[in-house]
Structure formats: structure tokens, C-alpha cells
N, C-alpha and C positions, 0 to 999 in steps of 0.2 A: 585863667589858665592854670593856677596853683592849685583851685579844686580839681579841676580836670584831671593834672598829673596825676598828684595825690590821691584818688579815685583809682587810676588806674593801677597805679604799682599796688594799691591796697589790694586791687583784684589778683594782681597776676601771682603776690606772695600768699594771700587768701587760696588761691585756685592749687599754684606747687605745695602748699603743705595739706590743704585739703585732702589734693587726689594721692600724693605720698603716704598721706595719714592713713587715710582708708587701707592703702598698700599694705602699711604695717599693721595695722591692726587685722587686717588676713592671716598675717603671718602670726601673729601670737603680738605684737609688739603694743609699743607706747600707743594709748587713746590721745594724750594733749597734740599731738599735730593735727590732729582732725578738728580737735576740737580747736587748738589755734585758724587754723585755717578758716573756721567757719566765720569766730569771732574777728577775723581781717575782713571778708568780706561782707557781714555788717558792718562794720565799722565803715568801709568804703562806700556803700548803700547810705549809712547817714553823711556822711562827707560828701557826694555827691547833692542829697539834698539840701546838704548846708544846715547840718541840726546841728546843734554842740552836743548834745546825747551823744556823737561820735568821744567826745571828749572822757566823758563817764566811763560809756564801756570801754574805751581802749584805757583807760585807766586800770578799768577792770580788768583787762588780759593784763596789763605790766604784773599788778601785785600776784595774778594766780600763774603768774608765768615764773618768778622770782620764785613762791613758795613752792612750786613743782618742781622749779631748779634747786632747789636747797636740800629738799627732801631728796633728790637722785643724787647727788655730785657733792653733799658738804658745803664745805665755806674751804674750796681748791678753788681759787680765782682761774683758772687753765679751764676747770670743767664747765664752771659757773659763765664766763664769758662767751663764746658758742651757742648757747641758751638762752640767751638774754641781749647780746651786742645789737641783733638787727631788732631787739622788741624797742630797748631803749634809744635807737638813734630816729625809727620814727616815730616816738614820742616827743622826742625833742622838735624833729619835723613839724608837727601837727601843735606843737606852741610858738610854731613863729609867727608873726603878727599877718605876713601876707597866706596864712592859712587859717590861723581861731579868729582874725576880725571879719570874716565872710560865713562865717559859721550866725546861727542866730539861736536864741533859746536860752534857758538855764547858764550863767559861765559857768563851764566846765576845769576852766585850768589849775583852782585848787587841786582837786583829786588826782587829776593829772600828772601836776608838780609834785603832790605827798609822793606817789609812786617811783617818780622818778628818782627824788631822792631817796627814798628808802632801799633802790636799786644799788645808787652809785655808792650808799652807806655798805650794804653787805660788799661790796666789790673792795672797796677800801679795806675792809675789815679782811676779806677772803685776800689780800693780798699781801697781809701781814703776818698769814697764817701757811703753813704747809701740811696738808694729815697726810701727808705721803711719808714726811722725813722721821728716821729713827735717829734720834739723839743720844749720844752713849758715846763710852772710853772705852778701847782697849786696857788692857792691863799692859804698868809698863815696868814690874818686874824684870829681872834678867833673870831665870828662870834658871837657866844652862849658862855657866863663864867661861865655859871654853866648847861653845857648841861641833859639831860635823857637819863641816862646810862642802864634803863632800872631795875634799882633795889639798894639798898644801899647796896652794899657790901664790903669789907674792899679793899681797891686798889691796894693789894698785894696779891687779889685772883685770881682764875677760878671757877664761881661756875657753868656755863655751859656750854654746849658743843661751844657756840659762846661768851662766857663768862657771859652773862647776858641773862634774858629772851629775849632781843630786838636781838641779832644774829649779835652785830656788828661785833666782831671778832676787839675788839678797848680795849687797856689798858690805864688806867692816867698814867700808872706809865713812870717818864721822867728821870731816872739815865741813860738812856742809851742813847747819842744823835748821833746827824751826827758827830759832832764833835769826839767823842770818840768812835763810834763802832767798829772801827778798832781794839781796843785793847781788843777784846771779846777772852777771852780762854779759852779751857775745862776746864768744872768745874769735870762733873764723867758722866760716862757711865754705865749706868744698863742694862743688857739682859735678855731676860723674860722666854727666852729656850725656846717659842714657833716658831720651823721652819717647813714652808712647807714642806709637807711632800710629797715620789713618788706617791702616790696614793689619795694625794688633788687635788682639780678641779682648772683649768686653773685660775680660779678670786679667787686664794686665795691671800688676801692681807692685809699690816698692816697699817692702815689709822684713828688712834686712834689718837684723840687732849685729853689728860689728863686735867684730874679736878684739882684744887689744894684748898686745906681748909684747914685751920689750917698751921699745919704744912706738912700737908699729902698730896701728890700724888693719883689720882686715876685713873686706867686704865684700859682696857681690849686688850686683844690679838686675831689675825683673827680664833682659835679656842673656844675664849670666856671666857678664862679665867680671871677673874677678880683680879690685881694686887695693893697692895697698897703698896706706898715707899717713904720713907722718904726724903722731897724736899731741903733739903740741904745736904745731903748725896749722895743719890740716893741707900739707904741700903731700901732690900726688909722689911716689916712688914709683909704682909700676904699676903696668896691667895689660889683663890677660883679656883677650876674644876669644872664646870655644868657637863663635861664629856658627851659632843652633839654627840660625833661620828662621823663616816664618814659617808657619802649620796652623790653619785654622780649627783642626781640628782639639787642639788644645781646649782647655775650658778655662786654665790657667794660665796664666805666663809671667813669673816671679821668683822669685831668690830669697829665702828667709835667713839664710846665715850660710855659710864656711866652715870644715871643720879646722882645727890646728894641728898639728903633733910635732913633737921633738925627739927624733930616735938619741936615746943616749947612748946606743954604742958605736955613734958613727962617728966620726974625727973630727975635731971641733972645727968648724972653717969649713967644713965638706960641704959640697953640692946637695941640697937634699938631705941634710940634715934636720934640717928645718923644713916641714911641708905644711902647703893648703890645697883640704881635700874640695874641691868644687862640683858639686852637683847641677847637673844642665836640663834642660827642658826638653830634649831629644833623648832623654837615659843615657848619660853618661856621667860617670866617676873622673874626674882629674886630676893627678897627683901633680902640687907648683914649688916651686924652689919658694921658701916664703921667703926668701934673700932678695931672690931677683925676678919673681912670676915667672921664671922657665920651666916647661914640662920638665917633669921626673921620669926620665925614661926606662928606670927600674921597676915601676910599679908597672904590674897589669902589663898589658902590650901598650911598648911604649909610650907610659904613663898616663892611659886611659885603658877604665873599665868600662866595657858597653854591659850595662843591666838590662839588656834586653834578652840576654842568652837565656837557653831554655825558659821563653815565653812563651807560654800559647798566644794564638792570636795576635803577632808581633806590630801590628798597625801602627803606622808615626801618626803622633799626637795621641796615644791612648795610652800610654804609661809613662811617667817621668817624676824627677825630683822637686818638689819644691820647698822643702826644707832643709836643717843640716842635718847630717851623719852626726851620730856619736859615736866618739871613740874611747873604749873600755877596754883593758884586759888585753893589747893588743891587738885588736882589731876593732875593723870600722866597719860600722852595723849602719844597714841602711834599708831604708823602705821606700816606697815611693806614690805617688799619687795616681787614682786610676778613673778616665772617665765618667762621672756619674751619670747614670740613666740614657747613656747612648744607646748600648747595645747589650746583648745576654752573652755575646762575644768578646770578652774582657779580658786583658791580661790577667796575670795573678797579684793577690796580693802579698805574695811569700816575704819574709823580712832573710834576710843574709847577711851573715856577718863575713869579712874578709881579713888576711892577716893586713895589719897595716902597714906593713913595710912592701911586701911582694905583690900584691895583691891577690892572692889565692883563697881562692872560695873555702873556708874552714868549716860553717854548717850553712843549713836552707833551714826555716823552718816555716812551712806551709799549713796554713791553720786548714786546707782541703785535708791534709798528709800529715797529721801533727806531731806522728811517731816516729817519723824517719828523715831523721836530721842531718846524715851522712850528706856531703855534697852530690848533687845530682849529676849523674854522669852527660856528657853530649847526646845527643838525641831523644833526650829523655825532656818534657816539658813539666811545668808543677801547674797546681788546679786550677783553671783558670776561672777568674770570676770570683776569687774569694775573698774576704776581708782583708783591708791592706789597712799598713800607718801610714797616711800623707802626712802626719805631724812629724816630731823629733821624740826619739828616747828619752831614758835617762839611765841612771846604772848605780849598783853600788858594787864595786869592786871587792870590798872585805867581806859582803854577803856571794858574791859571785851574779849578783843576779843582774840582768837587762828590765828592764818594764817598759811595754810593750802598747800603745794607746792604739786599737782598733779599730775600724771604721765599721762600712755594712757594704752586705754584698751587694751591687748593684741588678737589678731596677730599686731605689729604696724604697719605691712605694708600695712594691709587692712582694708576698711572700711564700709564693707557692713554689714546690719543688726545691726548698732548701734541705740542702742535706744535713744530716746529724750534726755533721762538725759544725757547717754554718750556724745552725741554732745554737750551737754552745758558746762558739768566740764572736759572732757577730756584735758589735758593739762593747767591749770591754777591755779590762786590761788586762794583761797578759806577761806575767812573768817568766822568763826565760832561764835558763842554765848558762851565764858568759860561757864556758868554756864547750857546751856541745849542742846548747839553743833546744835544749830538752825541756818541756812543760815541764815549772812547777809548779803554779798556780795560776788561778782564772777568775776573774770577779765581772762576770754580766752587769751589765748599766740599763740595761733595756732589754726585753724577751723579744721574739720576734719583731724585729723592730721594723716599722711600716713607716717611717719618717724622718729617716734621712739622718737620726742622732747618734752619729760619730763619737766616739768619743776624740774630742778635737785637738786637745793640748796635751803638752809632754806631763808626767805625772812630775810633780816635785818630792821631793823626798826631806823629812826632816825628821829628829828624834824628839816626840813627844816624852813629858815625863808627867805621869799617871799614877792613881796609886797602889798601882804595883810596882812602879819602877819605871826606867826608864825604856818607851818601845818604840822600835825602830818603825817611823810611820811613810806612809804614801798617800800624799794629799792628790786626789786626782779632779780636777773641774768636768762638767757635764754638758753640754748642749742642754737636757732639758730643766739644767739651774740644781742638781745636785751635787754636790760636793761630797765624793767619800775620803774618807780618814780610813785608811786600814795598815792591819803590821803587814809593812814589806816583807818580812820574811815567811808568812804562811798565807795573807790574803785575806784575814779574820779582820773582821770591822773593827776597830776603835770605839767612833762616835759610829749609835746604833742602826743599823739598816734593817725596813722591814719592809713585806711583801702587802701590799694594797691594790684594791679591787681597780678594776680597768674597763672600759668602754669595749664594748663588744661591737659584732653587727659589723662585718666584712661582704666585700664582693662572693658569690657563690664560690669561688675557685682556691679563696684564703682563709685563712682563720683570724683571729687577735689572741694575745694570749690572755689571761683571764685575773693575773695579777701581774702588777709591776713593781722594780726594788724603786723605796727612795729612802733617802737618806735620811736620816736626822737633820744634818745642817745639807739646808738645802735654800735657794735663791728662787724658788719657783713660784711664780705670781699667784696672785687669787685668780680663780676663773673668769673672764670678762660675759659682762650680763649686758644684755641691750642699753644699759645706765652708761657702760663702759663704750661707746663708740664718742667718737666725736670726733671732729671739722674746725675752721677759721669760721663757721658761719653754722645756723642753724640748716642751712640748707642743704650744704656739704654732711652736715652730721644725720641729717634724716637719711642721705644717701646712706649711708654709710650703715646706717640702723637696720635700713631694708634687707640693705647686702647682710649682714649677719645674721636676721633671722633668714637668711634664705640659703645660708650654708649650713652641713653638718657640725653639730658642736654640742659635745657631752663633759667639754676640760681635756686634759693634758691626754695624750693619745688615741683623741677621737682616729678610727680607723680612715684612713683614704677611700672614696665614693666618689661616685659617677654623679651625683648633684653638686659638689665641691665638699671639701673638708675644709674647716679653720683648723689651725697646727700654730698651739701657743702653749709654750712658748715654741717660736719658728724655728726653721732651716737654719738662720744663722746663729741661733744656741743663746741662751744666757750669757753661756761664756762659751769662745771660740779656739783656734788655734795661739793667742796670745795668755790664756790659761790665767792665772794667780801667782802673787808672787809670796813668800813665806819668810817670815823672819825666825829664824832659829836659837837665837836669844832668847825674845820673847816668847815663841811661839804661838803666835797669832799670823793671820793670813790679810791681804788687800786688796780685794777684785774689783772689779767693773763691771758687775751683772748689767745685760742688755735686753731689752723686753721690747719684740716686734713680732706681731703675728705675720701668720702667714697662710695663704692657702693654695691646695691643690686639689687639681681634679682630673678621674681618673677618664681619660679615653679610647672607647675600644678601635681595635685596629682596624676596623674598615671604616671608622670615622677619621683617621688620620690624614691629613694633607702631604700630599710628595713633597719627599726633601727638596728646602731652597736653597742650597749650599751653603748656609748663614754662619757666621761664627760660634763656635762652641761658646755655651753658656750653661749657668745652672738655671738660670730664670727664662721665663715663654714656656712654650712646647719642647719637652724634654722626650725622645721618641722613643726611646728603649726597643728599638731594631729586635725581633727576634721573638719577644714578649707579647702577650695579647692585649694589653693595654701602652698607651704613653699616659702622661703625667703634665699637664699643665699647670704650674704654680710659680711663687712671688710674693712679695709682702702684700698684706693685705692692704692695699692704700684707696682712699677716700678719690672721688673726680678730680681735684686739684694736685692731688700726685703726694698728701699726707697722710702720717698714719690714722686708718680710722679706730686708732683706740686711746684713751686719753693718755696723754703723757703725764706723768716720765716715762721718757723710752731708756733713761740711762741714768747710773749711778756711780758713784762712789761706793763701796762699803770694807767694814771690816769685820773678821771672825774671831773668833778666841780658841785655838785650835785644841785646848786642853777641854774645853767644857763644849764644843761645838755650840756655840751659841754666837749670835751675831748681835754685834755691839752695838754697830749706827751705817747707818745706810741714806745717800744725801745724793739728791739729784745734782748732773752731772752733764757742764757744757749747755752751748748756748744755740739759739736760732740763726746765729751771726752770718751763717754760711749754706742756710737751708732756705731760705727766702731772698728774694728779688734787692731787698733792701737791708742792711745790714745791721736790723734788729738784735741788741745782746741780751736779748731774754733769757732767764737760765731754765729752762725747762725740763731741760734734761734730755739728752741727746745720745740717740744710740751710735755704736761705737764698734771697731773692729781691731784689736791689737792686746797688747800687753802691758803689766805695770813692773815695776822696780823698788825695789824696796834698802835705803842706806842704814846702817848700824847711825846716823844722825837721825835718825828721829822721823826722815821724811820720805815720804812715798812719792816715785813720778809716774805720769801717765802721760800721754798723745790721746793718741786713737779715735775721739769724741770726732761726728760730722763737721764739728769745728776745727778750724785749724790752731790749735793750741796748742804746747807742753805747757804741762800745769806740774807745779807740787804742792804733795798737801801734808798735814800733819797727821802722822798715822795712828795717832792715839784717838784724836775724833775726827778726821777725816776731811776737819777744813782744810778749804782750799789757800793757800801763804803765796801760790806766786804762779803769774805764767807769762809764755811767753808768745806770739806770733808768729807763728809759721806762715812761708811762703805758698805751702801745697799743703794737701793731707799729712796730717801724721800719723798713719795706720801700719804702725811697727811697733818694737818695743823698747824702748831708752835704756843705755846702759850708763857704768859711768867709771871714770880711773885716774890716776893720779901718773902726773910725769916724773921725768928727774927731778927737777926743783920740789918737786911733793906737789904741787899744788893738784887741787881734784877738780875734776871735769865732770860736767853732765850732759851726755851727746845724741840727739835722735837723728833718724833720716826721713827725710819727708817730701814722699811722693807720689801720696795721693792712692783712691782707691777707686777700680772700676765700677765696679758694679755698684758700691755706696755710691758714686759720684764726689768724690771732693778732688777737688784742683791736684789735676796732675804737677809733676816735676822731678829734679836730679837731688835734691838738697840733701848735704850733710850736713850737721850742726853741732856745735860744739858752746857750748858758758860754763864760764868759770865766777869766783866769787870776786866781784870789783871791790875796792876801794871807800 
């Protein structure tokens, strides 16, 4: 019965990489599955007869299976193991005594046994070994001793969403160092009671970074509710219900932050003296007592701004806030998020600044309309359809200026019929005039951009010093992993940017453009070649091989096609709306580069299926109403539902923002949470959120598929300490000191939809034990 078996599975893994093999080799791809295939099914043919020759040549595939893996994949035990796991477990098979003593002939099980060990030796070796990781220091000069923090605020606060107007996402405060983070322990847990619910949309999620002032916490939930709570406690004060509803039409439904403000000429004690500005999922602005969460019913009518006025296209669920306001110069400047790839029938994506006390519209400025900044009168609508921020500002007050992170007009996948202006601001940043929202500058990130890349996160602002002196810089993160450095105040590169050639070859109706900017420091992977696919098993990875040579793929902006496009890096960017965080001391930077392909394909409209009134999503069939094509796309993932390219999907890394050169870069997060069984492999795990950076020495993060907060040492980027979270932690950690001084380091975690990790309400808060 054991030959029998053994016979047969020889055939039926013989027969799938056979007939897979041939597959690929159609397509341009690998010869060894064909040739493995064959060599199974001899092998089976002599197992069957009961030769030990079976013994020899399957010998013979381990060793040329091992040297074919070494030569594609290195000595990366991740790539090496998928290539070899199912060669070598049945070898081991075909040496058990109720299989080689029915065998007859020559013993075969020397050559047999050399092989296998020779396998399990490179394995040991390859797992000792990393060629993915960059080892390297930061510099830890203080460079700047009395840096621009972007505002004087006490250094036991959070006054905004990136902590200060400049978006570093950088504290002074130094009680917690490398030295002692290890001894971080829970301080209190708060739940907000807001959980996804059956009948919320796929992108509900909780990606809140809390205010702190005073003594108080401030925060809101992925259905908007606005929560204050006591930050040495973690005991609720109060909370607000805008009470938004449900709308399937959303693609979104979440809360990134709150704005603050303090008017100082109102009476100390007064009502509304103190405000939080609340952005809703229905388009609305809320002005709260941050004393008591009662409307402000001086702001706006009745302490609510509807952002829906003069909108074309006013349709609920197709425009709204999911980030915070910043507020500059007094006023609160706000953007907001607009359906992708539904419809050609889009709200706008105008940015408006308002005064912050009254609420009264002070400029529009409409990248359709870029000239005419005047408030727009009633009956009057701005462009619709055109580039919005769904991220957060940031500002520098002493230069007068807003910067402004763009997105792309929607359908992303196509590009015909965009007007002038869309060409020009479509994906970029964008400087404003604070006081009349008049262009002063523009920095493209992408030409015609056919792919969805946003510029995602708020730019950070910090002053490099160069050897010309000291210049006011703007670190902005990319989607497709570039990083520019340019002077805030004119839009001129720092570290250098230049124009490089691009993949051509559009549907008949679009063009590509023919160069693209990148950056000097830039996070953008090598090209993935058919070497680069891979599975838990050689089977998964031959899938996985076929599908790649069977999609379009030229590198980074293959154009979108009707055969599918590969798009790597993907949709979800390198880096996302949780952005880098910048130490201005040092001046050096700490990101989370993420690396997931993706692909899409393009649909013409009489192939398209009637709407099933399904929940808004970015992933599936995206229908873009209106357009002659939809857009089918998603991560590129393997039958078993992983990525089919070899990990790391995630990292660690750091930059030197003086020399634009990238120090160390180290995978990042574990399998703990991505498989059935709770494997802590560290492979490196892709991520959606933000990191933090303390004047002690140490960097934090969440975000990883794992449920972690981690800190690491930001000079080489080890990892010192983390901690278990109950849900997702796909937000950004901040961190502040109470009355007693003591410092705190706090995330909320509540999981993310569309990544999939465990929902929840959690807020969290450690301090340094004992």
C-alpha cells in the first residue's frame, strides 16, 4: 500500500508542475517545473516498480533543485524554503523503511541522505543569514540645539494631529530612552464602545492619533464620535454623537484625528473658549466645548459646517472628512476625501480655509479654478471631479504658507480628457498663501498619473542645515517609495530629483507620460522578475509565476491594460497616509516602507456587470459610472490568499535627511496574525499607519498586520520592546507627560478593514514601571 501511495502523489505532483511547467514556459517563464515535473514522474514509474534507481534520481532532483534554488533566491531562507520544502519532505518520505525496504536494486539511500543533508545545511545557513537587511547608524549628532518645532507648545503636549503645525510626528520629551523602554507597562486601557458593525463598509477603521492638552485627551472614533478622557487616568469626561448613520455608499468610514484651538481673546472660563473641531463622514465640521463636548453654537450655523455647499454632484456618501483639519493663521483649512473610481460624477476636491472662530468661508482654492481664491458665492459650484487632500495639512505660520498633499482625479486608472490644471496638480504638493490660498508653488510626484498615487500623508516640515546654511525643508512621503526633500519656501529640491524614462503603451484613448520624477532618496523596490514570486509551497509559487508572466509588467508605472497590469509598488503606497516621522535635532527621518503588489485590469463598459448594491470599496470591480472603462484590481495574492512576491512586505528603516541617503533598513513584524496558527516568524509584514519619534532616542510604531506596538532604537533601528495589542494597531502613537511629569506612550487599536486585522474600541496608554 506504501508503494501505491507513494506512486500516486509522485504522479499527481509530477502531472501539476508538469502541466504548470509547460504553462510557464509559454509564457517566457522558469524551465525547472517542467523539468521537476517530469523528473516526479519518473521517479513514480521507478517507485511503482520497486527499483531503488527511484532512490538515485530523486536524489538527483534534491541536489539540482537546491542548486536552481540558490542560484534564483540566495541563501534568504523565506525564498529558499517554497522551492525546496515539498522536494525535501518527500525525500525524507521515500527513506522511511516501509518505502526503501520494498524497493530492490543498487541501495540508493546514501545519495539520497548526502542530498538531504546538504539541503537542510544551506537552510540552516540561509537562516542565519538576511541579504534583504541594511545594517547602518544614523547619525546622532544634535545638529540644531534649539530646533523649530513648529510652534511653542508645552512639551508634555499634542496639540495636533502631527503634533505641531510642521507634521513631524517628533516629541522633546526624553524620560523614556533606549536604555529603559524595556520597562514600559500598562498604564489603563479605555474602550470607546465604538465596534464595527454587520452592516459597515469593508474600510471601516480606527486610525485616530489623540490630542492631548491640559490634562485632557482628545479623540474621535471610525463612526465620529468625539471622545474626551482623562490622560492619566484614561476615565472618560465626555462625548459627543454627530450621529452620521450608515451610507454604503462610503468607501471609507473613520476618524484620523480632531482638530484643537484656544481662542485667546475670549474670557477665561467662557464657553467655547476652548474648541474641538470634529470632522464627520456625512461632510460636516463641528465646532465642541473641549470643556464639556457641547456644540459651539457661534461657529458656522449653529456650530456646524455643512462642506457640502457649493458641491457639484452633492450625493451622500461621496464626499467627506476622514482626517483632521489644521488650523493656521486663524483659520481651519480642511479637505476631504472623494469616492475613488465610482463615478466621472465627483464632488470637488477644493481645499477651504474658514475663520476659526465664526466659521466663515475666507478662501476656496480649487486646483479645477486655481486663480480665483475669493469665496465662492451661493449658487455658484467649484470643479467637480478634481484633485482633493483626503490626508492632513501642515503649515508654517512665519513663512505664511499651507502645503497642500494632492491626490488624483478620479477614474485613477484613466487618463483621458484631463484638463490642464488636472495635469499640473494632479498628484503633488501644493503650496498655498495662509492668508488668501493663492498658489505659490507646485511639485508634481507623478505625471499623468494612471495608478492611483496620491500623494498620501501630511508633508513634515523640518529645517535642514546644508552647506549653505540653514534651509527651510519639506519632507514629503510618496506612494510610489519616494521621498522628496525640498525648501518649503520656493519648492526647489534639496536632495536631487530627476526625470527618468517610463513605460509606455496605453489603451488607444490615453497616453503615459514618457518621463517620471524620482527622487534621490527614494524607498522604491527593485523590479520583481519571475525569481521574485513566491507561496508557502512550490505549488502556490508556480501559481503565482504563471499569473506574473501573464500580466503586464515593464517596473514601476507599467500603464493599466485590458490583459491586467502588475502596479508595484501598489495602491497601498510604500508609504501611506501615516507618512514618516522627522527628528529635527538630528535631522534624520523613520519610516515603515511597505512593499505589496498589486494589480488591475481595465474593463470596457459593455463588459461590465449591473450594479449589486455592494458596499463601497477600493478593492473588486471599481465601476467608474460614466467612463468607458471600470477597473478591476487588489493585491496581487497567490490561491492561498498570500502575497505572491517574496517577502519582506515590511520594514523598519531610517534616512539621514542631510545627505539623503538611507542608513538601515530591517524587516519588520511577524506572521503571528496572518496565518491559522500563531507563527512568530519575523518576515516582515506589511503595514498601514504612522511612526513617532521621542527626543529619547526611541522610535514607535503599531501598524504592522501584527498586532504590536513596538519600539525601536532609532540610530539602527533595533527593535527594544513591544507590546500586545488586543486589535489592529493601524494608527499612529503619540505620546505626553502628566502633572506629576511622568511620560506616557499611547496608541488606539482597532484594527483595519480591508488589511483584515482584528477589529476593536482600544485605547492604550504605558508608562515606565518600576
Amino acid at each position: 500500500m506504501a508503494i501505491l501511495v507513494t506512486a500516486v502523489v509522485l504522479v499527481l505532483i509530477g502531472l501539476y508542475l508538469g502541466i504548470g511547467g509547460g504553462w510557464l514556459i509559454a509564457l517566457g517563464g522558469s524551465w525547472y517545473y517542467l523539468i521537476a515535473g517530469l523528473a516526479f514522474l519518473a521517479t513514480a514509474w521507478l517507485i511503482w516498480r520497486r527499483r531503488t534507481a527511484a532512490l538515485w534520481l530523486y536524489a538527483a532532483v534534491v541536489i539540482a533543485t537546491l542548486i536552481w534554488a540558490v542560484w534564483e533566491a540566495g541563501f534568504d531562507w523565506w525564498s529558499l524554503g517554497p522551492r525546496g520544502g515539498v522536494i525535501v519532505l518527500v525525500a525524507l518520505w521515500l527513506l522511511t523503511p516501509w518505502v526503501r525496504r520494498k524497493l530492490v536494486g543498487r541501495d540508493g539511500r546514501a545519495p539520497l541522505i548526502f542530498a538531504v543533508l546538504a539541503s537542510l545545511a544551506v537552510a540552516g545557513y540561509s537562516m542565519s543569514a538576511d541579504p534583504y537587511d541594511i545594517a547602518g547608524a544614523l547619525p546622532t549628532e544634535k545638529v540644531a540645539a534649539t530646533p523649530d518645532l513648529g510652534g511653542d507648545f508645552p512639551a508634555g503636549e499634542w496639540h495636533f494631529y502631527g503634533r505641531t503645525q510642521f507634521g513631524q510626528r517628533y516629541s522633546p520629551l526624553d524620560q523614556i530612552t533606549v536604555d529603559n523602554v524595556a520597562k514600559l507597562k500598562p498604564a489603563w486601557t479605555y474602550r470607546t464602545g465604538d465596534i464595527r458593525g454587520p452592516n459597515d463598509v469593508t474600510e471601516t477603521t480606527y486610525q485616530v492619533t489623540p490630542l492631548k492638552v491640559g490634562d485632557t485627551l482628545y479623540l474621535c472614533t471610525p463612526h465620529n464620535w468625539a471622545i474626551a478622557v482623562d490622560a492619566a487616568t484614561g476615565k472618560e469626561k465626555w462625548r459627543f454623537d454627530p450621529k452620521v448613520g450608515e451610507q454604503n455608499q462610503r468607501q471609507h468610514q473613520t476618524c484620523r484625528g480632531v482638530a484643537y484651538y484656544h481662542d485667546a481673546t475670549a474670557a477665561a472660563g467662557s464657553a467655547c473658549a476652548e474648541r474641538v473641531y470634529l470632522p464627520t463622514s456625512d461632510a460636516r465640521l463641528i465646532a465642541l466645548d473641549a470643556a464639556t463636548g457641547q456644540v459651539c453654537p457661534g461657529f458656522a450655523g449653529n456650530g456646524t459646517l455643512n462642506l457640502m455647499a457649493n458641491m457639484p454632484y452633492p450625493k451622500a456618501g461621496y464626499y467627506y472628512s476622514t482626517s483632521a483639519p489644521l488650523i493656521a493663521g486663524g483659520k481651519i483649512i480642511v479637505g476631504g476625501a472623494v469616492n475613488d473610481n465610482y463615478s466621472t460624477e465627483e464632488p470637488s476636491g477644493v481645499i477651504r480655509a474658514f475663520d476659526v472662530n465664526s466659521g466663515q468661508l475666507v478662501w476656496n482654492w480649487d486646483s479645477g479654478n486655481p486663480d480665483e481664491t475669493a469665496p465662492l458665492p451661493a449658487g455658484q459650484e467649484y470643479t467637480h471631479n478634481s484633485p482633493n487632500m483626503w490626508s492632513t495639512a501642515s503649515a508654517d505660520e512665519k513663512l505664511g504658507l499651507v502645503y497642500i498633499p494632492l491626490g488624483n482625479k478620479t477614474p485613477d486608472q484613466l487618463g483621458m480628457g484631463r484638463s490642464a490644471n488636472v495635469e499640473k496638480f494632479s498628484s503633488s504638493i501644493v503650496a498655498l498663501d495662509l492668508a488668501t490660498g493663492k498658489l505659490r508653488w507646485v511639485r508634481q510626484t507623478v505625471h499623468h498619473d494612471l495608478w492611483d498615487m496620491d500623494v498620501p500623508a501630511q508633508p513634515s516640515l523640518v529645517d535642514i542645515t546644508t552647506e549653505i546654511g540653514v534651509v527651510p525643508a519639506l519632507v514629503g512621503p510618496t506612494k510610489q517609495g519616494d521621498i522628496y526633500v525640498l525648501n518649503r519656501e520656493t519648492g526647489k529640491p534639496i536632495v536631487p530629483v530627476k526625470e527618468v524614462p517610463a513605460p509606455g503603451g496605453t489603451i488607444p484613448e490615453d497616453k503615459a507620460a514618457p518621463t517620471q520624477p524620482e527622487s534621490a532618496l527614494s524607498f522604491n523596490p527593485k523590479p520583481l522578475t519571475g525569481k521574485s514570486m513566491w507561496g508557502i509551497t512550490m505549488f502556490d509559487q508556480l501559481a503565482c509565476r504563471i499569473e506574473f508572466h501573464g500580466l503586464r509588467y515593464e517596473g514601476r508605472y507599467t500603464p493599466p491594460s485590458l490583459q491586467g497590469t502588475l502596479v508595484y509598488p501598489g495602491n497601498f503606497g510604500t508609504f501611506n497616509w501615516g507618512g514618516v516621522a522627522v527628528d529635527p535635532v538630528r535631522q534624520v527621518l523613520f519610516a515603515m516602507p511597505t512593499y505589496l503588489a498589486f494589480k488591475s485590469q481595465l474593463i470596457p463598459r459593455d463588459q461590465v456587470p449591473p450594479p449589486d448594491n455592494g458596499r463601497g470599496s477600493e478593492q473588486g470591480l471599481n465601476r467608474n459610472e460614466g467612463a468607458p472603462y471600470a477597473v478591476v484590481m487588489g493585491p496581487f495574492l497567490s490561491p492561498l490568499g498570500i502575497p505572491c512576491q517574496t517577502p519582506p512586505w515590511g520594514y523598519v528603516a531610517g534616512a539621514d535627511l542631510r545627505t539623503g541617503k538611507i542608513a538601515y533598513k530591517h524587516r519588520n513584524g511577524t506572521v503571528m496574525d496572518m496565518t491559522p496558527l500563531p507563527l512568530p516568524f519575523k518576515v516582515g509584514v506589511p503595514g498601514i499607519g504612522g511612526p513617532m519619534i521621542t527626543a529619547g532616542g526611541v522610535a514607535f510604531l503599531g501598524a504592522a498586520v501584527d498586532d504590536y506596538l513596538r519600539a525601536y532604537d532609532l540610530t539602527s533601528g533595533k527593535q527594544l520592546w513591544r507590546a500586545r495589542l488586543p486589535a489592529g494597531g493601524q494608527s499612529t502613537p503619540m505620546t505626553y507627560t502628566t502633572s506629576d511629569g511622568k511620560q506616557f506612550v499611547l496608541i488606539v487599536a482597532g484594527g483595519h478593514g480591508s488589511i483584515g486585522t482584528k477589529a476593536g474600541d482600544y485605547v492604550m496608554a504605558w508608562t515606565l514601571g518600576k
